[in-house]
C-alpha positions in Angstrom: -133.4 -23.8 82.5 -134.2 -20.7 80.5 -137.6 -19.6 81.3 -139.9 -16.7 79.7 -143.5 -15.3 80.4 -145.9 -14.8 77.4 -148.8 -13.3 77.4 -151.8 -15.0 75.5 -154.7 -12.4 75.4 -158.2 -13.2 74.4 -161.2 -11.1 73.7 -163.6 -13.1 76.4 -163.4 -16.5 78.4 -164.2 -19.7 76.6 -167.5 -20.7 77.6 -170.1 -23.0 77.4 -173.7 -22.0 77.4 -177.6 -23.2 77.1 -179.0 -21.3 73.6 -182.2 -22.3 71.7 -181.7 -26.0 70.3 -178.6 -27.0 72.6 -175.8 -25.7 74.0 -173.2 -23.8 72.2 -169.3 -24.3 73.2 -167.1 -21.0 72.0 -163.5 -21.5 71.8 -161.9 -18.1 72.3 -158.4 -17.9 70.2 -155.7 -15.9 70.6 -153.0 -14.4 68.0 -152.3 -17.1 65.4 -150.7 -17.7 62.2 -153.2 -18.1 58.8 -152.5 -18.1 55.2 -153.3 -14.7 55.2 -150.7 -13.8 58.2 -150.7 -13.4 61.3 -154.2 -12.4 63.1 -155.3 -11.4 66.5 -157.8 -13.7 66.9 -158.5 -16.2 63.5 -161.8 -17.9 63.6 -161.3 -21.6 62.2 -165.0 -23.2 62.7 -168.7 -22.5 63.3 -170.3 -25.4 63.3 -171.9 -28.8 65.2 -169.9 -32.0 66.9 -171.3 -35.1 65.8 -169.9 -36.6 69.3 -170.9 -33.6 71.9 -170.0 -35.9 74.8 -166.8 -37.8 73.4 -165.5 -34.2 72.2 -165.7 -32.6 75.7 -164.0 -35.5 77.0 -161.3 -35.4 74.7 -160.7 -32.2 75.0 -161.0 -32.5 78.7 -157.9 -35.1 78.4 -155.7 -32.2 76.7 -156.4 -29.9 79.1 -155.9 -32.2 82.1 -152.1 -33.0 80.2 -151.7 -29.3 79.8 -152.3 -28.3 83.6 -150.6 -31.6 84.8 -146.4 -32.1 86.0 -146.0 -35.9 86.4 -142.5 -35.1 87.8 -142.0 -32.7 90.6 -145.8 -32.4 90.8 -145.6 -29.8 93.5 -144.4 -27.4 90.8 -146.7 -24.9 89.2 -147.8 -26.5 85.6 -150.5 -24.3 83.4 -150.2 -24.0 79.5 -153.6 -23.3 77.3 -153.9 -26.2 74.5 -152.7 -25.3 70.5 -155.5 -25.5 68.0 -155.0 -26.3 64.4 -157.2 -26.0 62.0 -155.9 -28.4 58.5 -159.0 -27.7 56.4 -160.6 -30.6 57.1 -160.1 -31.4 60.9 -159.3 -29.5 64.4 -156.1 -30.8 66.0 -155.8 -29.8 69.9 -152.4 -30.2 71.5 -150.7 -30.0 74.6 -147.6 -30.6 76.6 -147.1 -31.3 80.5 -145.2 -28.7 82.4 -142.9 -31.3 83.2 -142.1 -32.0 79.6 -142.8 -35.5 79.3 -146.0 -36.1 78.2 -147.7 -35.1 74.7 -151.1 -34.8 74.1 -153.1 -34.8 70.6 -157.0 -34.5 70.1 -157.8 -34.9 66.2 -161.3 -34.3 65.8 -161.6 -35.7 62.2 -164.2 -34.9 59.4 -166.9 -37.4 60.7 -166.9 -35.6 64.2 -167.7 -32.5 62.6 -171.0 -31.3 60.6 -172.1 -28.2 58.7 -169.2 -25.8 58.8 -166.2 -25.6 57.0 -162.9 -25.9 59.0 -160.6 -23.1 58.3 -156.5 -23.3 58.2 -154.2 -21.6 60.7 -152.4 -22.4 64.6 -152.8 -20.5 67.9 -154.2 -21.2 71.3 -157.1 -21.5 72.7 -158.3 -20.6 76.1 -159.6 -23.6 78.4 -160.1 -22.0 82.0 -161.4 -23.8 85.0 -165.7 -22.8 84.7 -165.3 -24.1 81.2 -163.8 -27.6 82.3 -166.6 -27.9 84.9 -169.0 -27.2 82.5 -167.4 -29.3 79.6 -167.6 -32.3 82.4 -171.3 -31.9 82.5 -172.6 -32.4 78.5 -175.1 -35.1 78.3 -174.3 -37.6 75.4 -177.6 -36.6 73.4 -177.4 -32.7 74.2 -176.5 -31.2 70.5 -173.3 -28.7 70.9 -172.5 -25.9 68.7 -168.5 -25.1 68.1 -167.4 -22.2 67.1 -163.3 -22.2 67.6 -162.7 -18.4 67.3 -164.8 -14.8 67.9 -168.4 -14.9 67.0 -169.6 -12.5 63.9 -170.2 -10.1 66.5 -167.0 -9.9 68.4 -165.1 -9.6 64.8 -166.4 -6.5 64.3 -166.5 -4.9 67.6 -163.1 -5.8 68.9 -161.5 -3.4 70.8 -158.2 -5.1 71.9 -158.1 -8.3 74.5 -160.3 -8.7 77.8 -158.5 -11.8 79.1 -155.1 -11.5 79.3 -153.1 -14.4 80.8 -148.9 -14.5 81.1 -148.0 -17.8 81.2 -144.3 -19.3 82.0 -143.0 -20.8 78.6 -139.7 -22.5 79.1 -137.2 -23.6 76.4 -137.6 -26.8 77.4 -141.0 -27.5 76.0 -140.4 -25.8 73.1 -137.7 -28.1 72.4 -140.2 -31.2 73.3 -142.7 -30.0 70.5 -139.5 -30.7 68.2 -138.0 -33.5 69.8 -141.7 -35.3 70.6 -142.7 -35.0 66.5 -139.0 -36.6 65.6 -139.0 -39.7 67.7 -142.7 -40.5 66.7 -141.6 -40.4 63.2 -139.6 -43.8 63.9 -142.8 -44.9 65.8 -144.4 -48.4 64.1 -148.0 -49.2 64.8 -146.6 -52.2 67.8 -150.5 -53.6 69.1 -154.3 -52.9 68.6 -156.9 -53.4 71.2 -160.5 -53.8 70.5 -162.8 -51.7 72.8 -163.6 -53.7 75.5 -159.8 -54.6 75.9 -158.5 -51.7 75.5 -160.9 -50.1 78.6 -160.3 -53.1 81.0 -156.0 -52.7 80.1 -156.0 -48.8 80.6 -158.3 -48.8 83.8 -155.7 -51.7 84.9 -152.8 -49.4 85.1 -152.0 -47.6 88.6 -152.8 -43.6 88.6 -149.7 -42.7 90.4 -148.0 -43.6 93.7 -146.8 -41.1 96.4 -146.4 -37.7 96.1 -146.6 -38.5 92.3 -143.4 -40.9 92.3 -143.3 -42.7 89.0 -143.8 -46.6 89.1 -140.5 -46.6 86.4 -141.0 -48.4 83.0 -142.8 -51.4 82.0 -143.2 -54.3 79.2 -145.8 -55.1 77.2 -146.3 -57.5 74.8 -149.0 -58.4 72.3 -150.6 -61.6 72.7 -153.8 -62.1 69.8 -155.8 -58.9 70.7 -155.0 -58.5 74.2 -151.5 -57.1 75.8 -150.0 -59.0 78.6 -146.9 -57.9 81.3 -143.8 -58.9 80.6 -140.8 -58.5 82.8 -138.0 -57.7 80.3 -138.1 -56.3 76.2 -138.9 -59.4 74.5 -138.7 -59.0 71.0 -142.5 -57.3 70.3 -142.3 -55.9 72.9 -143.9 -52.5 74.0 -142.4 -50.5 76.6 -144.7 -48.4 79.1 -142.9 -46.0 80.6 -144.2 -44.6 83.6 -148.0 -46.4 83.4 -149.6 -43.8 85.3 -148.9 -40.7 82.9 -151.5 -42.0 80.9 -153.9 -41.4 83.6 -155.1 -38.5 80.5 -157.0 -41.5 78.9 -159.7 -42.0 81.7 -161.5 -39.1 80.6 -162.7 -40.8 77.2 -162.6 -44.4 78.1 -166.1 -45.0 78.2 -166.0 -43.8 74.5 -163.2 -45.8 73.5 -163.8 -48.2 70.1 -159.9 -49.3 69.7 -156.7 -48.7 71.6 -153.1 -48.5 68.9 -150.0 -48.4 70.7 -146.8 -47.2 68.7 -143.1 -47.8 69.4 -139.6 -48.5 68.3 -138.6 -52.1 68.3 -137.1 -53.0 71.6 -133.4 -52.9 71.9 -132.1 -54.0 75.1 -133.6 -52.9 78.3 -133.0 -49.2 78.2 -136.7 -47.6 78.3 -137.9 -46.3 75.2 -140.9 -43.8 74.1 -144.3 -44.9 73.3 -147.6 -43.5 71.7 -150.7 -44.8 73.4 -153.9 -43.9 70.9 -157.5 -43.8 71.9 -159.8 -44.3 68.8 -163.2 -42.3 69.3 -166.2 -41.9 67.5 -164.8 -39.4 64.6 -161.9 -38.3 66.6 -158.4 -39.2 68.2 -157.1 -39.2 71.6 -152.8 -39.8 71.4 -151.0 -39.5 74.1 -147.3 -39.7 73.5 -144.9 -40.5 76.7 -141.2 -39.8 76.9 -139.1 -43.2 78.0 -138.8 -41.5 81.9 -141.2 -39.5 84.3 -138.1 -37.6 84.9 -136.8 -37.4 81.3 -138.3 -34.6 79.5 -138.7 -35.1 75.1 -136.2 -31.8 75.2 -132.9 -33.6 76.3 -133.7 -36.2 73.6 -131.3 -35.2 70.5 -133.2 -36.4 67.8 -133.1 -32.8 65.9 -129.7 -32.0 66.6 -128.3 -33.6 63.3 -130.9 -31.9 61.0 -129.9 -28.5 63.1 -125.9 -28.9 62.2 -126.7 -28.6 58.7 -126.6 -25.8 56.6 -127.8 -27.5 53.7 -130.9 -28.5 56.1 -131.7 -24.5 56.3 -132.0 -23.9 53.4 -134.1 -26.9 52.4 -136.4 -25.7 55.3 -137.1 -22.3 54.0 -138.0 -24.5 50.5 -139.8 -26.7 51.8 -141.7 -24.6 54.1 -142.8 -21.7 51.1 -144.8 -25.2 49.6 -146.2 -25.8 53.0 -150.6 -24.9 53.2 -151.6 -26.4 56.7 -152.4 -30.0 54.7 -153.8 -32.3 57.4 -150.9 -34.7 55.6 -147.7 -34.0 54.2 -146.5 -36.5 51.4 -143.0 -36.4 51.8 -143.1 -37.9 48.0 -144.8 -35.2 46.6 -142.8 -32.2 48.3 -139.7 -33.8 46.8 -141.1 -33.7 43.4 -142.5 -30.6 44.1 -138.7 -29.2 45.7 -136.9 -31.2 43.1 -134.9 -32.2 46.6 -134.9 -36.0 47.5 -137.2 -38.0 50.1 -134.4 -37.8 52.5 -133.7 -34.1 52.1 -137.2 -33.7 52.2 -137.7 -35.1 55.8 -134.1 -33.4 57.2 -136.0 -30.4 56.4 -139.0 -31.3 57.9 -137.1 -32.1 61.2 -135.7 -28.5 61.1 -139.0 -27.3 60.5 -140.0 -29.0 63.4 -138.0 -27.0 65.7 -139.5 -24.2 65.2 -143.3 -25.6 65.7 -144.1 -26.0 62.1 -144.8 -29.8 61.5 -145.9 -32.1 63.7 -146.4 -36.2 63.2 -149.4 -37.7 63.5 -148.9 -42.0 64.2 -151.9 -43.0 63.2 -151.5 -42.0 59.3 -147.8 -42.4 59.6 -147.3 -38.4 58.4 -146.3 -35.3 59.0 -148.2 -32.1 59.0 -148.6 -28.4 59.2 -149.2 -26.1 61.8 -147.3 -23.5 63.2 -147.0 -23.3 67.4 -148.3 -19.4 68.7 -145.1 -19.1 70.5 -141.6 -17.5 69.8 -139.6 -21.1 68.7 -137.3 -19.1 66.8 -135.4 -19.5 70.4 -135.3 -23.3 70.1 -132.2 -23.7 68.0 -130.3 -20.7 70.2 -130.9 -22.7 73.1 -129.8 -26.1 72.2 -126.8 -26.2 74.4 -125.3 -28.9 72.8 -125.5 -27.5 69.3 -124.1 -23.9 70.5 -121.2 -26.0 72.2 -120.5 -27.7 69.0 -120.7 -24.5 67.1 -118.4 -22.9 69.9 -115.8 -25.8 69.2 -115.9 -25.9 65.5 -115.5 -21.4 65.8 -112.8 -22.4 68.1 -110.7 -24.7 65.3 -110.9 -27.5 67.6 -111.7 -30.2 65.2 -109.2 -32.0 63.2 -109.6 -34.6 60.6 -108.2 -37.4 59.7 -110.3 -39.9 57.7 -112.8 -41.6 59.7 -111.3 -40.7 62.7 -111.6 -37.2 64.6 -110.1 -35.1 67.2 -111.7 -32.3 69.6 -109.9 -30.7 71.8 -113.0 -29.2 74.5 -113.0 -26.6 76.8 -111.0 -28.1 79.5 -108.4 -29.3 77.1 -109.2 -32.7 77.0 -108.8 -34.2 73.7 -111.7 -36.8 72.5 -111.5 -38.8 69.4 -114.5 -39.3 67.1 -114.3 -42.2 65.4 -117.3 -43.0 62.1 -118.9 -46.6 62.5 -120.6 -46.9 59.3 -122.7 -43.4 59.7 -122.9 -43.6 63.1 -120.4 -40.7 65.2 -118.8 -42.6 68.0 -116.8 -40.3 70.8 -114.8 -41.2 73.6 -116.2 -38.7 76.4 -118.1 -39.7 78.7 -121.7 -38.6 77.5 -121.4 -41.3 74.8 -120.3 -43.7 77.1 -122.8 -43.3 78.8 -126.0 -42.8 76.0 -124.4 -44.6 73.4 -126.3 -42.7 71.0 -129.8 -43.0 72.4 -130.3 -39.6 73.4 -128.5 -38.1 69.8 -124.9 -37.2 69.1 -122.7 -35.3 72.1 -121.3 -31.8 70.6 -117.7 -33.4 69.9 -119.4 -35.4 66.9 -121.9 -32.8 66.3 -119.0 -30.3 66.1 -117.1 -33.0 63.3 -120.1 -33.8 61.4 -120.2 -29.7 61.0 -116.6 -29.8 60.0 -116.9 -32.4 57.3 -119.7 -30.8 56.2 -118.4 -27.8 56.2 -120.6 -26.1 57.9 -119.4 -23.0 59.5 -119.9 -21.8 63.5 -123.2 -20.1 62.5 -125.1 -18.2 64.8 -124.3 -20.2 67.7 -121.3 -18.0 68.9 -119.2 -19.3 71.8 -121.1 -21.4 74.7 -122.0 -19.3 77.5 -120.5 -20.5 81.0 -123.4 -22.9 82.1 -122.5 -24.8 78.8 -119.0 -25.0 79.5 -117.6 -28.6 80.1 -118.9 -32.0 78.7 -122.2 -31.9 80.4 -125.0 -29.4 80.6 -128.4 -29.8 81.9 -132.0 -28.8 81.6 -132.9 -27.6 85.4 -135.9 -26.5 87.6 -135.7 -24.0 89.9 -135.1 -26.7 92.8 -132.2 -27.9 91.0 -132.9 -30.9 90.4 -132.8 -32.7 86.2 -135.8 -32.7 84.1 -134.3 -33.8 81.2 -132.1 -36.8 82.7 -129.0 -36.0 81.9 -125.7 -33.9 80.1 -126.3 -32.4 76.4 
């Protein structure tokens, strides 16, 4: 697993403090990207919460997701949230350290009052005093946000005070990507009214053993309530690994509706899911990969848009037209681009890699912000995409209509063969995945070919690539990601 420290600096603690008419919460930001550039330390509101209590809960969740490993938990895990600001709400986000679990907090228009949110993406610093006193706010004490330096810090900065270096590996990088793409094919699956919705989620187990994961379960909507079921029935809802959305206590006392998202069941493979906490002028999303010990970064769901040359430079289009809208309409970026709708989202999947969309389930959209950390490295470190990029430099792709060869490394010839669209292969990774976890690098590397796309920057796989399989690993070894590239 490739693995980097970054340092995050900030010019004071976040805090939480007792002031004349309430108690005033300041988010301290770090280096972030604005429509004016990149700043030190962008201020993107000053202002009230209509919701004190529900907002320090929710943000409470993100944090808890952000310091949490629900795999190997004895592993060090510690990541400060993202904050977006889309002009007219704050989006918080997090991932797990184990790479499985996403978490949103959309504090929408109604939860805030008499400040105007501003546009731009960096993080923001949650330490532990703050979370103590965050657990604390009464539900009728009035709160004051301000996400960025007060007027006074803006003009007396003299460089950082709080300076943390935090482990950023590739692999959640990649899960930003990866967790955005597979919501996209989300459909809204059940909807819980309040009081169901808090007796279901405080029904579900908060973990066994030393944090071993209960596996997936089923699901299925019955009326307005959601009932077990012990195999994917069509409507069905798979829960993978219950207790990851342990995240959700925090707020359920607030709750007013629970959504669930999925794909439609297909067999009994375990699948992703999106578990949505509606809140008094806010949101509370958790998203869960389909395995406690399958990271969204093994996934595949970018690779196609990644192979594509035409899909680059689409990006950088699409991209110049981007203005941190709380909602991208794909509709209107086409007509703006002159591209078509599924240009348009092939983009927006690249654009993805690099942190610079997001999806948001509950309005069934994409939209801007762009993650405070170096992504560029997302695409260099796909192994399966340098491997195909490696094979196609190497001229080991031949075609013949819908059927292609690759020799690989080893000199083992596998034959592609097109179902329809769909790149079958006869190694062993797609004998195994079928598909579900995105195309292996011997179809990636025809789909390049028939394209013709060239090797691009990947350059030649480095040894650990070598082979048919590669992995995501920790430093005990053992798979995060559940499997080869």
């Amino acid at each position: 697993m490739t693995r980097s420290v970054q340092a995050v600096a900030y010019t004071r603690p976040s805090v939480l403090e007792s002031a004349a008419g309430g108690q005033r919460l300041g988010l301290e930001t770090s280096r972030g990207a604005t429509p004016t550039g990149y700043q030190d330390h962008p201020r993107f509101f000053t202002g009230f919460l209509t919701s004190p209590q529900v907002a320090a809960a929710g943000l409470l969740a993100v944090a808890d997701v952000a310091a949490a490993r629900y795999y190997q938990q004895q592993l060090r895990a510690s990541l400060d949230p993202v904050v977006t600001g889309n002009g007219d709400r704050l989006r918080f986000e997090s991932f797990s350290g184990c790479g499985g679990v996403y978490a949103r907090l959309d504090v929408l228009e109604p939860g805030l009052d008499g400040g105007e949110v501003g546009h731009g993406t960096t993080n923001v610093d949650v330490n532990n005093p703050l979370r103590e006193a965050l657990s604390r706010v009464g539900a009728d004490d009035p709160l004051h946000l301000r996400v960025g330096p007060d007027e006074l810090a803006v003009t007396t900065l003299d460089g950082p005070v709080v300076e943390k270096k935090v482990p950023l590996p590739d692999r959640w990088l990649r899960g930003f990507a990866e967790a955005q793409v597979i919501a996209a094919g989300f459909d809204l699956r059940a909807e819980l009214p309040a009081a169901e919705a808090v007796r279901f989620l405080r029904s579900l187990p908060r973990g066994g053993a030393r944090g071993a994961s209960r596996g997936a379960q089923w699901v299925v909507p019955s009326g307005r309530v959601l009932r077990p079921t012990t195999r994917p029935v069509p409507g069905a809802v798979c829960l993978p690994g219950p207790e990851r959305l342990v995240a959700l206590q925090r707020v359920l006392r607030h709750a007013t509706a629970l959504r669930v998202y999925g794909p439609p069941a297909a067999g009994a493979a375990a699948l992703a899911s999106a578990w949505e906490v509606e809140l008094p002028g806010m949101r509370l999303t958790l998203t869960l990969s389909p395995e406690a010990a399958r990271g969204f970064s093994g996934e595949g769901g970018v690779l196609d848009a990644l192979a594509t040359d035409e899909a680059a430079e689409d990006a950088e289009l699409i991209s110049v037209l981007l203005a941190w809208e709380p909602r991208i309409d794909v509709g209107d970026l086409a007509a703006s681009s002159g591209l078509t709708a599924e240009r348009v989202r092939a983009a927006l999947t690249r654009l993805g890699t690099s942190g610079r969309v997001g999806y948001d389930t509950a309005e069934a959209a994409y939209f801007h912000r762009e993650l405070p950390y170096d992504a560029d490295r997302v695409e260099r470190h796909n192994p399966r995409l340098r491997s195909a990029r490696g094979l196609v430099a190497a001229g080991a792709v031949t075609l013949d209509g819908a059927l292609g060869t690759v020799t690989a490394e080893d000199g083992h010839v596998h034959r592609v063969r097109d179902d329809g669209g769909t790149l079958s292969c006869s190694c062993l990774w797609w004998a195994k995945y079928r598909g579900g976890r995105g195309p292996c690098k011997h179809a990636l590397a025809v789909r390049m070919v028939r394209r013709g796309t060239d090797a691009g920057t990947g350059g030649t796989p480095s040894p650990g690539e070598q082979g048919s399989t590669t992995t995501d690993r920790e430093p005990s070894g053992t798979s995060i990601d559940g499997g080869a590239r």
